[in-house]
Structures are given as C-alpha cells and as structure tokens.
PAFILUM-444502 format. One record per residue: residue number from 1; x, y, z of N, C-alpha, C in turn. Coordinates in pm, whole numbers. Layout:
k/n.u/n.v/n.w/ca.u/ca.v/ca.w/c.u/c.v/c.w
NUM/X/Y/Z/X/Y/Z/X/Y/Z
...
END
This chain:
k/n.u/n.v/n.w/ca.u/ca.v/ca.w/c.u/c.v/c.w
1/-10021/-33/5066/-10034/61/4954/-9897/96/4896
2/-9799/108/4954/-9646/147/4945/-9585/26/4853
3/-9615/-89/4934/-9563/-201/4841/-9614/-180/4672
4/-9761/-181/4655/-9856/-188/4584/-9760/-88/4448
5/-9751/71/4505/-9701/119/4444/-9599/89/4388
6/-9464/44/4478/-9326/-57/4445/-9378/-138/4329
7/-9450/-216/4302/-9488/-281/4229/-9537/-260/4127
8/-9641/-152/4119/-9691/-106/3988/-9545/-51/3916
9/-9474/15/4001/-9310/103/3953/-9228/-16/3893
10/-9185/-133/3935/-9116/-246/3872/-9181/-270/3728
11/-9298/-270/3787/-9369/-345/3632/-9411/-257/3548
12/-9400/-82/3552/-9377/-44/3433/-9220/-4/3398
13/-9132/-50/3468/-9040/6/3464/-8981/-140/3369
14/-9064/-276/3428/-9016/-373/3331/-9117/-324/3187
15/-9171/-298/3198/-9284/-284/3036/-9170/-168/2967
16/-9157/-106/3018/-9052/20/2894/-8903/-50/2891
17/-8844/-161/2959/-8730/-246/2975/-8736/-319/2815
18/-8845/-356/2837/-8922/-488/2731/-8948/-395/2608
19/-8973/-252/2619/-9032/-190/2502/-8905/-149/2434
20/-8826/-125/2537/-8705/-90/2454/-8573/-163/2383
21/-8613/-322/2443/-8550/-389/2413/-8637/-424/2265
22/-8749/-449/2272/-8813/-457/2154/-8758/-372/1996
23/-8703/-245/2049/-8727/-115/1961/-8580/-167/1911
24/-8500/-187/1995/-8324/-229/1956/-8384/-336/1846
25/-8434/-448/1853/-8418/-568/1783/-8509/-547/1658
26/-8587/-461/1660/-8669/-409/1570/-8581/-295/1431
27/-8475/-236/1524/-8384/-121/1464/-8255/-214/1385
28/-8235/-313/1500/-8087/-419/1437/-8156/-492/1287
29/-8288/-556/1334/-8332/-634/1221/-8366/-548/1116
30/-8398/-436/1094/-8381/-306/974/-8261/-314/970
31/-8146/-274/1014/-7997/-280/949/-7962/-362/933
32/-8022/-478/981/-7971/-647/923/-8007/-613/722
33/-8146/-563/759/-8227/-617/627/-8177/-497/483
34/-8123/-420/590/-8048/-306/423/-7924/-350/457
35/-7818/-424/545/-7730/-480/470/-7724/-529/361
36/-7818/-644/385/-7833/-779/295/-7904/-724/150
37/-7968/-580/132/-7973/-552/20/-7871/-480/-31
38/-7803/-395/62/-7684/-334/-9/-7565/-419/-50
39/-7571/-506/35/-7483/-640/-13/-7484/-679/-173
40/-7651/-728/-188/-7712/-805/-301/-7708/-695/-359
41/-7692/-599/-373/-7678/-493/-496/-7549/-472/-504
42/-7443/-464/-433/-7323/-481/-506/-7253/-605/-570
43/-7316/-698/-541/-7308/-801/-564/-7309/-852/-684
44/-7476/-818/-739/-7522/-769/-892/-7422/-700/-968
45/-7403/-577/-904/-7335/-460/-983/-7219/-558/-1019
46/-7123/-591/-930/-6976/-687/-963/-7038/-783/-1056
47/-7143/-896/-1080/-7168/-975/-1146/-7166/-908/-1290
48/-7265/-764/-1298/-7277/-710/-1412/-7181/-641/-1456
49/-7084/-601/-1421/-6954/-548/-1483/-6845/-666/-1492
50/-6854/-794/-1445/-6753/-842/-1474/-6807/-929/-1597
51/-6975/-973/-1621/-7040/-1000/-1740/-7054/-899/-1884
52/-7070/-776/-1845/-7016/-669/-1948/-6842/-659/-1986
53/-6763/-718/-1900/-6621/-695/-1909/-6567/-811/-1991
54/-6649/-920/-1996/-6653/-1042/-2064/-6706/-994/-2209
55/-6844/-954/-2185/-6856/-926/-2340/-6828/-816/-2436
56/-6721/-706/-2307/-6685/-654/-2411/-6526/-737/-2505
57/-6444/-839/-2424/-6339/-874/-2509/-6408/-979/-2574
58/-6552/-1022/-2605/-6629/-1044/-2698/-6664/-990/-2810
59/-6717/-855/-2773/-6763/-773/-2880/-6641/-689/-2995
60/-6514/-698/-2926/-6404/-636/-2975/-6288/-732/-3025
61/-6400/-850/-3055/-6311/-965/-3172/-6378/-954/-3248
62/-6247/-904/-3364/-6295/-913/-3506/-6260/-1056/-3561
63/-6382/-1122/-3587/-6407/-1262/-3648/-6313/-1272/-3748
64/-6265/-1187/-3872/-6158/-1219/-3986/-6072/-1219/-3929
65/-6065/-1109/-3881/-5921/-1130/-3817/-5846/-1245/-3740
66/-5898/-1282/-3631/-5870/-1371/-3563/-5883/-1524/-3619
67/-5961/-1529/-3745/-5958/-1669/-3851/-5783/-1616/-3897
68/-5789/-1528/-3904/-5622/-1503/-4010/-5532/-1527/-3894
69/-5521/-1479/-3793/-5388/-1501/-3694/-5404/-1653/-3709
70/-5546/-1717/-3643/-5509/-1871/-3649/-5486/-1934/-3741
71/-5485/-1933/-3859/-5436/-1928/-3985/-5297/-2001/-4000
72/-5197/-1851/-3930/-5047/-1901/-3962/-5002/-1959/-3898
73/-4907/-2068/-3967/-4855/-2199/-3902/-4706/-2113/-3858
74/-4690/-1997/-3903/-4487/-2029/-3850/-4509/-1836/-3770
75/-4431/-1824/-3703/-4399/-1673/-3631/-4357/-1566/-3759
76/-4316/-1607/-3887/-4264/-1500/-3987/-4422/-1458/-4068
77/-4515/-1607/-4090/-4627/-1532/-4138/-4715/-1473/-4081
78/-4707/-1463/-3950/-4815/-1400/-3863/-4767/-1255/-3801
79/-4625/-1244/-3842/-4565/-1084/-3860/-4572/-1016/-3982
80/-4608/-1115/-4106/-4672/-1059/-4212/-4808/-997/-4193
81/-4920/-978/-4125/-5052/-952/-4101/-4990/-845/-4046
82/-5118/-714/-4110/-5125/-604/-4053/-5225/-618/-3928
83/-5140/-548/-3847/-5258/-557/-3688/-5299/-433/-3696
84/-5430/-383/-3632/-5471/-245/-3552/-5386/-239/-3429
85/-5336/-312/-3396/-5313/-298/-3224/-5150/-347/-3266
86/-5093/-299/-3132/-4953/-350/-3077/-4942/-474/-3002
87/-4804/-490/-2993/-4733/-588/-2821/-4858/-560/-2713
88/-4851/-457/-2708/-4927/-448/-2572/-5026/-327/-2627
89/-5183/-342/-2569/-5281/-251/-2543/-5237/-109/-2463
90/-5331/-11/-2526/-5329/87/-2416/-5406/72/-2302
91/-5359/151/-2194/-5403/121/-2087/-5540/209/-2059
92/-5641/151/-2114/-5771/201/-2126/-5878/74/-2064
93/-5995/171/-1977/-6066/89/-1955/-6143/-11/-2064
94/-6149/-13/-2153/-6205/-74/-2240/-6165/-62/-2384
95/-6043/-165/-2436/-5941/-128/-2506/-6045/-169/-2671
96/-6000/-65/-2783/-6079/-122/-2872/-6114/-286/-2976
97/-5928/-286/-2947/-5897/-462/-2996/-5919/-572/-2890
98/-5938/-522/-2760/-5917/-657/-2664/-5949/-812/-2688
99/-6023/-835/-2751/-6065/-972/-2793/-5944/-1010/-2931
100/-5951/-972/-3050/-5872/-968/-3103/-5685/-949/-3022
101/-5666/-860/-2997/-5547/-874/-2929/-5503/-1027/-2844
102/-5594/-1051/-2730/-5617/-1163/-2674/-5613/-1313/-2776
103/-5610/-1315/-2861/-5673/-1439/-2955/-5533/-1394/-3010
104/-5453/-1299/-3079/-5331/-1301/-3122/-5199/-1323/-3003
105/-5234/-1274/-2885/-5121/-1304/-2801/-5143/-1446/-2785
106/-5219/-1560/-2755/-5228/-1671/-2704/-5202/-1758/-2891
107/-5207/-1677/-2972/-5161/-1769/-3110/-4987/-1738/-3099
108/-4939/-1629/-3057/-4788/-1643/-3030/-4740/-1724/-2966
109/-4826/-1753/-2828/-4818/-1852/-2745/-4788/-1979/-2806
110/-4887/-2010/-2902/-4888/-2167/-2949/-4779/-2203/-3080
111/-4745/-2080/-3105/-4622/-2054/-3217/-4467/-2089/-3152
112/-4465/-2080/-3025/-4375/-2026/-2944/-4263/-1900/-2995
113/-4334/-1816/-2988/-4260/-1698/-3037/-4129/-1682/-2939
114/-4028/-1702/-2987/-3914/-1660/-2888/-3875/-1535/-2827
115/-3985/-1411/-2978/-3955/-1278/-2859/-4052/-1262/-2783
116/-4140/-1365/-2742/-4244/-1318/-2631/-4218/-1392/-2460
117/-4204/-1308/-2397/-4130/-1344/-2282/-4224/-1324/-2167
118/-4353/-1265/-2198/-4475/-1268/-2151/-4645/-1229/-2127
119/-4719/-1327/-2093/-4855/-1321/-2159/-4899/-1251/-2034
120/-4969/-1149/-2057/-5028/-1053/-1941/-5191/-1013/-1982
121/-5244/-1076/-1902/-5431/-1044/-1938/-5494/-951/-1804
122/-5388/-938/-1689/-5434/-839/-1593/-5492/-766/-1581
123/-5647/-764/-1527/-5736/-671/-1511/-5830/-684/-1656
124/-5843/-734/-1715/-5901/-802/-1817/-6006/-938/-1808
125/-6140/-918/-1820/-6193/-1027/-1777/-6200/-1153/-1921
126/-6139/-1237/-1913/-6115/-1354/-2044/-6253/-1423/-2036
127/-6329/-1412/-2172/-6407/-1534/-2209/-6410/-1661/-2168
128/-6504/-1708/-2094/-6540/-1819/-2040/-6464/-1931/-2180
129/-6404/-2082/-2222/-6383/-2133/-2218/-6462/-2203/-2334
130/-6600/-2198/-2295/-6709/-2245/-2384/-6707/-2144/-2513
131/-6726/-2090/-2500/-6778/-1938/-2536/-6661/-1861/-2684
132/-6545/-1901/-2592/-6430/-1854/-2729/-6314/-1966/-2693
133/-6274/-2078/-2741/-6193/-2164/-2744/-6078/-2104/-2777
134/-6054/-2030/-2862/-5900/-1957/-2890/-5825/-1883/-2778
135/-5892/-1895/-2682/-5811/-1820/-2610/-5772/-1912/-2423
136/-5859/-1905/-2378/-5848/-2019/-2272/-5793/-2144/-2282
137/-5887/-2227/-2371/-5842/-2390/-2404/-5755/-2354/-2489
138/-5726/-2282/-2566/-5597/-2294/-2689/-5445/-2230/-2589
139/-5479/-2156/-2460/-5331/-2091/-2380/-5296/-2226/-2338
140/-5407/-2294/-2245/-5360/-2411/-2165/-5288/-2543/-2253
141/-5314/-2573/-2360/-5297/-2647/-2470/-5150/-2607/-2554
142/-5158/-2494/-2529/-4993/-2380/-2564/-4858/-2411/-2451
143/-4930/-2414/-2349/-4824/-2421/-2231/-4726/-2455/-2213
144/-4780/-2622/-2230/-4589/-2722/-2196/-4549/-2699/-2349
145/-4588/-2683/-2444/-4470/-2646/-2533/-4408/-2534/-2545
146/-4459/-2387/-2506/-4367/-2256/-2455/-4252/-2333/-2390
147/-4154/-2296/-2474/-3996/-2256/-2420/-3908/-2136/-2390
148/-4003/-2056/-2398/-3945/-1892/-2419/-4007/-1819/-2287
149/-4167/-1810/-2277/-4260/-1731/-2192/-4208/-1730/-2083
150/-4175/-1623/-1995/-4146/-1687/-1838/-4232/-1587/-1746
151/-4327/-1543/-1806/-4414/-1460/-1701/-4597/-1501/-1776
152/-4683/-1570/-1662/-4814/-1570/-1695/-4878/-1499/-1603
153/-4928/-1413/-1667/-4979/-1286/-1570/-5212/-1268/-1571
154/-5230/-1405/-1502/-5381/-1358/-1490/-5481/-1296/-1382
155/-5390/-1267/-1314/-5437/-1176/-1213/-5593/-1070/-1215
156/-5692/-1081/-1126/-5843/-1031/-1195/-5872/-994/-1314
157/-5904/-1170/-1369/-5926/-1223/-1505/-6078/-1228/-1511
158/-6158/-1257/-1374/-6227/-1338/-1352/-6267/-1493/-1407
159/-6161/-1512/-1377/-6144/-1698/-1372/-6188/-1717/-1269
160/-6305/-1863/-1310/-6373/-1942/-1213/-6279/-2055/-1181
161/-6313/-2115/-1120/-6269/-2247/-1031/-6329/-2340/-1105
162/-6321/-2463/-1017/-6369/-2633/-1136/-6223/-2661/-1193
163/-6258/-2649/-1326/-6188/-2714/-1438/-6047/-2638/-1429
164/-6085/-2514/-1484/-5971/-2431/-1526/-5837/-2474/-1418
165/-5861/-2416/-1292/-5688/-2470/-1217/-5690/-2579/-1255
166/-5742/-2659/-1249/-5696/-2846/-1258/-5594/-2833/-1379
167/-5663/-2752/-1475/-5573/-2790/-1657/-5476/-2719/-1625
168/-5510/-2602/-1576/-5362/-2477/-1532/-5255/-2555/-1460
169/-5288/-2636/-1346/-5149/-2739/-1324/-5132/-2828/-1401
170/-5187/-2946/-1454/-5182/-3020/-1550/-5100/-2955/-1687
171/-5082/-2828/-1703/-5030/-2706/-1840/-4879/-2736/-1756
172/-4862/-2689/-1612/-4744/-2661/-1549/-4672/-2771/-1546
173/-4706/-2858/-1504/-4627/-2982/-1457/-4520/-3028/-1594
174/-4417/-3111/-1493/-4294/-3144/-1597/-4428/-3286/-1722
175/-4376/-3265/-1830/-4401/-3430/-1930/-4362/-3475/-1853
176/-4425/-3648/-1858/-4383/-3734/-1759/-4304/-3817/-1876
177/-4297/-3781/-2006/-4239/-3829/-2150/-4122/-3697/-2184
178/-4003/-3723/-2116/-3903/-3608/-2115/-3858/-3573/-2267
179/-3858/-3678/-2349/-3830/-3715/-2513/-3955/-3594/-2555
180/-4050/-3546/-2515/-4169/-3477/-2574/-4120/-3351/-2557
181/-4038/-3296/-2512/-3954/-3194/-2474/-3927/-3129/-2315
182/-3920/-3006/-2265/-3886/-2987/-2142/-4006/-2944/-2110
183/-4146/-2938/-2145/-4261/-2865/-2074/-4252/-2730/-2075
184/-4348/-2676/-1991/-4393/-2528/-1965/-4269/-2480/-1866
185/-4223/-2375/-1908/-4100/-2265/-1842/-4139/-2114/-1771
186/-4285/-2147/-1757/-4321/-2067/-1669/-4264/-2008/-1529
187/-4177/-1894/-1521/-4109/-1885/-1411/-4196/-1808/-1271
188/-4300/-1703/-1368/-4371/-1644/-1255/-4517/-1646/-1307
189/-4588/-1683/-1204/-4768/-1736/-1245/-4814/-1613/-1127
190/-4927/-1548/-1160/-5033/-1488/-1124/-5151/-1491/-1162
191/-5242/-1556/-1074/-5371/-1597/-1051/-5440/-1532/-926
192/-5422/-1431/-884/-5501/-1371/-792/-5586/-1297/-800
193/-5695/-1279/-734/-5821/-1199/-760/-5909/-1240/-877
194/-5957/-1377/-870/-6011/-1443/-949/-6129/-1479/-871
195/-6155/-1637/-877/-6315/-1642/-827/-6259/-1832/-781
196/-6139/-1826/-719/-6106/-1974/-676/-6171/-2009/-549
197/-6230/-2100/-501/-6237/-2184/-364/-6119/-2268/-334
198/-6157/-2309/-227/-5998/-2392/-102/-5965/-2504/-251
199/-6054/-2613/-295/-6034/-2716/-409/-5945/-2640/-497
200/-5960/-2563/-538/-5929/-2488/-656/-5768/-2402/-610
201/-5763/-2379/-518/-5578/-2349/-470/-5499/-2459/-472
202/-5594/-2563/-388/-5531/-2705/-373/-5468/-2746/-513
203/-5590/-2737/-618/-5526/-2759/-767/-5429/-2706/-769
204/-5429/-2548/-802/-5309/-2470/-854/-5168/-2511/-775
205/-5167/-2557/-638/-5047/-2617/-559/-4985/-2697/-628
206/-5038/-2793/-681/-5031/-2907/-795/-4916/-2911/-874
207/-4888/-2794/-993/-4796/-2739/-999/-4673/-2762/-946
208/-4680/-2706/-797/-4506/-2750/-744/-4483/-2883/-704
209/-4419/-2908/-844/-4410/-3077/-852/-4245/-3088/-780
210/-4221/-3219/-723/-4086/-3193/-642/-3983/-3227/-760
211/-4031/-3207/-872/-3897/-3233/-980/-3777/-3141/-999
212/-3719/-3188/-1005/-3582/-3049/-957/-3592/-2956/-1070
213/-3643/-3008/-1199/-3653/-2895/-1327/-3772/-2888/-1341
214/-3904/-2827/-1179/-3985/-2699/-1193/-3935/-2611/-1198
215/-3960/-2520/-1277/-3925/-2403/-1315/-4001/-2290/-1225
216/-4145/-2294/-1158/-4184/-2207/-1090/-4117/-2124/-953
217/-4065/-1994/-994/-4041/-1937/-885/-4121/-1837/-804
218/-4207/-1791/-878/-4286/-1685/-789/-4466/-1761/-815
219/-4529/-1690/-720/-4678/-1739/-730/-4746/-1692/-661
220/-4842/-1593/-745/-4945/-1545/-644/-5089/-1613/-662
221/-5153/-1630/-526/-5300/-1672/-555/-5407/-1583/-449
222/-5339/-1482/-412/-5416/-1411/-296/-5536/-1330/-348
223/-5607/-1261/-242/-5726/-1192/-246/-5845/-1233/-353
224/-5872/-1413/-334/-5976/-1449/-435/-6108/-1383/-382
225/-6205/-1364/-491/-6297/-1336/-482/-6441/-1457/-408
226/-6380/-1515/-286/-6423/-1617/-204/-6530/-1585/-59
227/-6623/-1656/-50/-6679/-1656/70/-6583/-1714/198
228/-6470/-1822/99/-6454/-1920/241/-6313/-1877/272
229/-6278/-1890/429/-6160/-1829/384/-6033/-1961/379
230/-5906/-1913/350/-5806/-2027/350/-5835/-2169/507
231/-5861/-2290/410/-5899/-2372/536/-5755/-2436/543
232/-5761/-2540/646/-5634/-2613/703/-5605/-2707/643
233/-5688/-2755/536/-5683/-2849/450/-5569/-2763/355
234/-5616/-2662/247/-5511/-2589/135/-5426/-2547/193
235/-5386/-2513/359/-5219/-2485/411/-5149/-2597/392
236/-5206/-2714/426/-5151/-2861/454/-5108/-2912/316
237/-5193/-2895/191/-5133/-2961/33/-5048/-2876/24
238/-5026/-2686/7/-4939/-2631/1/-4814/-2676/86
239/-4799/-2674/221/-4684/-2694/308/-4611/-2828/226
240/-4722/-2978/205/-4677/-3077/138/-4615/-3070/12
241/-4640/-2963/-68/-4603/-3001/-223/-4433/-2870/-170
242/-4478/-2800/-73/-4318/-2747/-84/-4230/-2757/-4
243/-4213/-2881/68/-4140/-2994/135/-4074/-3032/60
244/-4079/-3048/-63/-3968/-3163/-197/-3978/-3006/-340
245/-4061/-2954/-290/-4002/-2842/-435/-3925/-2742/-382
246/-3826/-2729/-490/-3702/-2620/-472/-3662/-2534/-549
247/-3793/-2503/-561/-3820/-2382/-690/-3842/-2211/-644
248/-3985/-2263/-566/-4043/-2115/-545/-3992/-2050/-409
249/-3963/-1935/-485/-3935/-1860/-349/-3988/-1765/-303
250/-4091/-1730/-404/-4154/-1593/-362/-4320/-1633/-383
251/-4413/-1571/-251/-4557/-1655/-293/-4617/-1565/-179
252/-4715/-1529/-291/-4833/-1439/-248/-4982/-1490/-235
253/-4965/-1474/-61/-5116/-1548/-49/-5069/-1506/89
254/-5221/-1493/161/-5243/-1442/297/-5225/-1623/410
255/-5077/-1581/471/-5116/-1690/566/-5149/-1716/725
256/-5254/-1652/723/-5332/-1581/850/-5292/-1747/975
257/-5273/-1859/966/-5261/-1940/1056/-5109/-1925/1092
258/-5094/-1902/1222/-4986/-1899/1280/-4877/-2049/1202
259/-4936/-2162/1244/-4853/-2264/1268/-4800/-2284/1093
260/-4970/-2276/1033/-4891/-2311/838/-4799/-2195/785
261/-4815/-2072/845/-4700/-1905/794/-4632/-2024/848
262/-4568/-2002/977/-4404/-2060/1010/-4379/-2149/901
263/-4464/-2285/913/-4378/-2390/806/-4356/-2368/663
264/-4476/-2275/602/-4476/-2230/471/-4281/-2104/464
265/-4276/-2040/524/-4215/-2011/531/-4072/-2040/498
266/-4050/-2147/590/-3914/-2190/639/-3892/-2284/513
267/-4008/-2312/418/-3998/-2357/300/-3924/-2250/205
268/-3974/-2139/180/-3950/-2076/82/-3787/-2005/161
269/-3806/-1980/260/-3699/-1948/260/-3566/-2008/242
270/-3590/-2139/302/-3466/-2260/229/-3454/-2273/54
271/-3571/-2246/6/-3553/-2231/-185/-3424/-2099/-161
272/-3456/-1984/-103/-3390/-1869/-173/-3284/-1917/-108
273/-3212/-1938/38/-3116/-1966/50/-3023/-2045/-63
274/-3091/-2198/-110/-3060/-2273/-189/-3007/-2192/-349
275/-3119/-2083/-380/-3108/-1981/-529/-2967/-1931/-498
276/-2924/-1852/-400/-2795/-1804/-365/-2668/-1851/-323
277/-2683/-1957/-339/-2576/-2061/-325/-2531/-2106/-486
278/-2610/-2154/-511/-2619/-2173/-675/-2571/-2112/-699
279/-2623/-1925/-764/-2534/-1829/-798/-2445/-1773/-764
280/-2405/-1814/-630/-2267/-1806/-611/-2183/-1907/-665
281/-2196/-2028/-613/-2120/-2132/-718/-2070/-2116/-858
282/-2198/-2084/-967/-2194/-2063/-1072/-2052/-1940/-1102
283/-2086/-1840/-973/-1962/-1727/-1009/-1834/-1751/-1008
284/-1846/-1842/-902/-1699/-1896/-855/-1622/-1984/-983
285/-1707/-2107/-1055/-1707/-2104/-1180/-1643/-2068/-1267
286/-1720/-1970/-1328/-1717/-1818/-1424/-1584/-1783/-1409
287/-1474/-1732/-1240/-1441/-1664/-1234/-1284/-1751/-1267
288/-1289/-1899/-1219/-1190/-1975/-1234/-1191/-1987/-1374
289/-1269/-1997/-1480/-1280/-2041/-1643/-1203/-1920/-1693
290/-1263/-1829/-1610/-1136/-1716/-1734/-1027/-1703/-1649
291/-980/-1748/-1477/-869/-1719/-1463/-797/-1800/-1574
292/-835/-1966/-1577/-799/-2024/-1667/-725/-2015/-1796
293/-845/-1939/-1863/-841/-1845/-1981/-717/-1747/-2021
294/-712/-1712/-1894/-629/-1563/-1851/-503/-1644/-1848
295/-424/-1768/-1771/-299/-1797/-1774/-279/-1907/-1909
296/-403/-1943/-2005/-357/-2006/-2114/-329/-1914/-2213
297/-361/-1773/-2208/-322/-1656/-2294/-188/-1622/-2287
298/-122/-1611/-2187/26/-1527/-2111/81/-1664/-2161
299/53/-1802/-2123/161/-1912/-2135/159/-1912/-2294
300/37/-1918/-2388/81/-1901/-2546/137/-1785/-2589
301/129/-1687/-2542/229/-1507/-2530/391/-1549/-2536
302/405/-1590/-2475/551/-1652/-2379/613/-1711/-2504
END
C-alpha cells in the first residue's frame, strides 16, 4: 500500500511536471506570437513613413520649376531663376521645396558648379530612380564629370541595393580614357543607413580602385537597414580592394570579426601614415622655395 501510494505521488507529481511545462510553452509561444506582430507592425510603420517620405519629395516638386532649372545649359543662367528655397533647406521635418530643391542641387551637379563643394540629401528619403530620373540617374551620370564636389552625403536616403551601388562605383571609379578628363573627386562618400545587403557593400568597395589618383578618403557604409549581418565574403573584397588603395583613411562600418578589424585596419592606418608623410614633405618643400626666395631677394638687394 506504501509503495502504491509512492506511486500514485510520482505520477501526479509527474502530471503537474508535464502541466507546467505545458503552461511555459503555451506562455513562450504567446510571446513568440506578439513579437512577430509587434515586429510586423513596426515594420509596416518604417515601410509607411519611409513611402510617405518618398512621396513627400514627390509631392513638393514643382513640375515648372524643375523643367526651368533643367533648362539651363551654363551656372550664370540658372543663377538667373528666382528660387523659393536656398543652398540649403531648413531643417524641418518635411521641408516645403524638397523635391524641387533636390532636382536643382543635382542640376548644379551636372553644371559642375565650382561653388558647390557639396551634395547632402541626409535624412531625406530620394525618389526611387524610375519614378523621377532628375535626380538619382541624372547625380550618377553627373559624377565623373564633378571637378569641384568633394563631399556626397547620402546617408538614410533610403536607397535600395541591386543597381544603384553597382552605378555608384561605376560614377567613382577613375575613366579608364584619362583624355575624357580626371573623373569623380569625390573625397568623402556616405551611404549609411540605407537598405544595402553583403552584394551591395561588395559593390560600393568597388570604388577603391588601386589607382594612385582615387581620390576617396573617408567612407561610411554602417548601420544598413539589413537582416544579414556583415559576412566573410564583404570583409575579404573590402580587405582586397585596400591592399593596393592609398586613399582612404577613415571608414565607417562595424568590424565585429576579430581577424578582418586587424587587417582592415593596418590598411587604413598605413593610408594615414602615408597622408602625413606627404604633408610633411610638401612642407619641407614650401619651406626651402621661399628660403630660396628669401636669399634671391637679399642677393638682388646687394
């Protein structure tokens, strides 16, 4: 009878074991299941504000207008046009010219305005490509002939991946026809917080071509708006393309792998070493040309 009892005691003691293990997996799979909606609703929400953020620098192009900027062929007649807007927007969530503004900065672009020293769309979501040609396909198409610009600033643009990096390096890279002029003089690129995958960095790497007159020194591509995170494949094209370039020295991007940080590193840091040598040279230079200077003055004095 003692045993009997022992026994009935195990086996309800396993039945409320089992009931309660039940109640956990029953409680986890409810917080599984309002994750995955609170997820999918912010998810939406980001889709729908960065699709409203699109159409508002849609809705805030004025069609005459922007026929008239593209219009002028030279930088003196397109300072003839009265604008609503300035150089730069106010810093408002939702500026009233943004589309217009946007469609006149990227026609300076293709003008090469010499006083524009840089195109900044930061925090601004740019028209898909299809959608408004004046501004996307007409910047990338602007690029290698800018001789002036030295800051491209698209930092949460919401730029997709695919096409766009591919043309964005293809914009960067030296002419392989030097007679066509010196290319794009882009000194600092920001592309972060966009909507790139691993393919799509790999592109933008592209860029640091090992030609001694890249011009790229800074580059950010961090905190994309990505499921995947940096694979070993995009450390490996990066580490490769800045093995022979001796440009960039400053580069923003998370390099969570022990082994690609070190080598990425010891890259950029040999560029800046290399930058400070240069400008020292150059001083040393400088400083002999006018001693120069300085004893051909006193000897014609004399």
């Amino acid at each position: 009878a003692a045993q009997r009892r022992r026994e009935a005691a195990e086996h309800q003691q396993r039945e409320e074991q089992e009931e309660a293990a039940q109640r956990r997996r029953e409680e986890e799979e409810a917080e599984r299941q309002q994750r995955e909606k609170e997820e999918a609703r912010l998810a939406a929400e980001r889709e729908e504000e960065a699709q409203s953020s699109k159409a508002w620098a849609l809705r805030t192009l004025d069609a005459g207008l922007a026929e008239l900027i593209c219009s002028t062929g030279s930088i003196s007649e397109l300072r003839r046009i009265s604008l609503p807007f300035g150089d730069s927007l106010p810093e408002e969530v939702e500026p009233k010219h943004l589309g217009s503004w946007m469609v006149w900065m990227v026609h300076r672009l293709s003008l090469d305005d010499p006083t524009m020293e840089m195109l900044d769309f930061s925090g601004y979501e740019v028209p898909a490509p299809e959608v408004e040609p004046r501004i996307l396909p007409k910047l990338l198409e602007a690029l290698p002939r800018s001789t002036h610009m030295g800051r491209l600033l698209l930092g949460d643009c919401g730029l997709a991946g695919g096409a766009f990096p591919r043309a964005l390096a293809a914009a960067m890279r030296p002419p392989a026809d030097r007679s066509a002029g010196p290319g794009c003089r882009v000194k600092s690129l920001d592309v972060s917080r966009n909507c790139f995958e691993n393919e799509d960095l790999q592109a933008v790497f592209g860029a640091l071509t090992p030609a001694s007159d890249c011009p790229l020194e800074h580059l950010r591509v961090s905190y994309q708006f990505s499921d995947q995170p940096v694979s070993w494949e995009t450390y490996q094209v990066l580490h490769n393309a800045l093995k022979h370039n001796t440009s960039l020295r400053k580069l923003g991007m998370e390099l969570n792998d022990a082994h690609w940080r070190d080598q990425i590193l010891r890259c950029t840091l040999r560029n800046v070493d290399r930058a400070r040598k240069l400008r020292w040279a150059r001083h040393l230079k400088d400083q002999h040309s006018r001693a120069q200077s300085d004893d051909l003055g006193s000897f014609i004095g004399r």
